[in-house]
N, C-alpha and C positions, 0 to 999 in steps of 0.2 A: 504494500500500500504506500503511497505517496504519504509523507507525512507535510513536506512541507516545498515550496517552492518559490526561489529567486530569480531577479531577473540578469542577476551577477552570480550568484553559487547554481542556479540551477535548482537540481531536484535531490532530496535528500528520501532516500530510502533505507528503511531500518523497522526493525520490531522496537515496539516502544517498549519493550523490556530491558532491551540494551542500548537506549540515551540517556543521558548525563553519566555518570562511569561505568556504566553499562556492566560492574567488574562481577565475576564470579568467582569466587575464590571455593575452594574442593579438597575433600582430602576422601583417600580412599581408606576403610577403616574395617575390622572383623567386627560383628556384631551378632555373634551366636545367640547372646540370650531375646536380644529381639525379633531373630527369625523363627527362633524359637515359640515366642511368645505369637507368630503370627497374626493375620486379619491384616487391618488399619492400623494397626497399633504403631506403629511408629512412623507412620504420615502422618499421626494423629499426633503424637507427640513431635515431629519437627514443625507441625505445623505452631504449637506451642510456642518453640526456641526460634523461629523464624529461619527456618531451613528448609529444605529441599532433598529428601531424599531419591537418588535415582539406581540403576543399576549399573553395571563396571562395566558395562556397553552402551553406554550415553544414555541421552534421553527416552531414546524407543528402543532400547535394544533389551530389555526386561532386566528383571533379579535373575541372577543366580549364585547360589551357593551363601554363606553366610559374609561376603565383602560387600560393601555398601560406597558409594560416591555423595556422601553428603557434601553440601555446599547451603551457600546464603542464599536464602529466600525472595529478600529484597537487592534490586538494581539502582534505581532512583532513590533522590533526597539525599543519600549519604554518603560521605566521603569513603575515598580508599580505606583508611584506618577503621572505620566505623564498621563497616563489610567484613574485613578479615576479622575483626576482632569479635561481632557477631557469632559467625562462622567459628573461631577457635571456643570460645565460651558454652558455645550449644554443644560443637562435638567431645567436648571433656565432659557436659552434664550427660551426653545419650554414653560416654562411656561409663560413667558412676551408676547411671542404670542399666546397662546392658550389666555389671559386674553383677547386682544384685538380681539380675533375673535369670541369670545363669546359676545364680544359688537358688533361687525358684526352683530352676528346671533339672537340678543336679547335673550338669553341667557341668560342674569343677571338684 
């Protein structure tokens, strides 16, 4: 979609999910007690910490196996700093709970 258009820059095309720093920041992580715990459950809960979780084959490429590609939820309004740090914050709390739901699951 055309989002915008000059008569000096021309036409700018982009998902408005990635204008202003557009950034994503991702880290790939084992999360057994949450695949464990299966459903929504842990859409549910990044949806919480403002994160995105997807599978270690991009966006469409599905889940497999207990490795996850979380990353930040949000694009817009917030600087670089704000995004990574997001991002690191959320993925250390889904780690503090994945430890305890693996003691759930007997898992460890």
């Amino acid at each position: 979609a055309v989002v915008s258009t000059q008569s000096t820059g021309g036409y700018i095309h982009s998902c408005p999910t990635n204008l202003g720093t557009g950034m994503r920041a991702s880290v790939h992580i084992d999360l057994p007690g949450w695949t464990k715990e299966g459903g929504n459950k842990l859409q549910e809960r990044c949806e919480q910490l403002n994160l995105q979780p997807r599978g270690t084959r991009g966006e469409s490429g599905g889940q497999t196996g207990i490795t996850y590609d979380i990353s930040n939820k949000h694009r817009l309004g917030y600087s670089e700093v704000e995004l990574v740090q997001c991002m690191i914050d959320g993925v250390n709390r889904l780690f503090l709970d994945d430890l305890m739901l693996q003691k759930k699951h007997n898992l460890f």
